[in-house]
C-alpha positions as CSV (number, residue, x, y, z in Angstrom):
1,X,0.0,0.0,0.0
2,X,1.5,3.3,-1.1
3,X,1.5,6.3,1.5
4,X,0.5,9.8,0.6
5,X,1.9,12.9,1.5
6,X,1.4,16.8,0.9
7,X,3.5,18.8,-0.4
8,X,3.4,22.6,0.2
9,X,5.5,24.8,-2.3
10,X,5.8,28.4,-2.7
11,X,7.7,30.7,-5.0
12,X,9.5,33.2,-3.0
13,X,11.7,36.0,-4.5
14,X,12.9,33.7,-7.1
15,X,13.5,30.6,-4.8
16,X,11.1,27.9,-4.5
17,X,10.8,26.3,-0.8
18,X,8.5,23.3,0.1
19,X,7.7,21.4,2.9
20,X,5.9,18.0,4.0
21,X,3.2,18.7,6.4
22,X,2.7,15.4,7.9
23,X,6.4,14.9,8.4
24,X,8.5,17.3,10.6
25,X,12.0,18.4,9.3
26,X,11.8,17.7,5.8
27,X,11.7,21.1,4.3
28,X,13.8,21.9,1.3
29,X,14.9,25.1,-1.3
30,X,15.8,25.1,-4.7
31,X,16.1,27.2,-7.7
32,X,13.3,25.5,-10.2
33,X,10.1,24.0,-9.0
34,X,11.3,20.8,-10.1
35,X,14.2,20.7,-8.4
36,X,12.1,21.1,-5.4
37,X,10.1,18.2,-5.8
38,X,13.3,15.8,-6.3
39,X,14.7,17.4,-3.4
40,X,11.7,16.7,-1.6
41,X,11.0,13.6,-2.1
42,X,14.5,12.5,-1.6
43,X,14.8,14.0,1.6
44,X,10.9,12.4,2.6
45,X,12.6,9.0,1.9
46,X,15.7,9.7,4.2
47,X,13.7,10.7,6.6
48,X,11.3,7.5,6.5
């Protein structure tokens, strides 16, 4: 069974930063949205 998670990402002054709401800590910042989202969910996985 696959777990879902949300993702909350925001453009900020040319930086994108995003967040995991349901798991503390894993929080990242990057230059491109996408980026983001590898960042993120490599970070989610290291945290697991």
């Amino acid at each position: 069974m696959l777990q879902e998670y949300t993702a909350v990402i925001k453009q900020d002054e040319g930086v994108w930063i995003g967040w995991i709401e349901e798991v503390p800590g894993v929080n990242c910042q990057e230059t491109t949205r996408e980026t983001l989202l590898a960042s993120l969910r490599i970070t989610l996985a290291e945290a697991l």
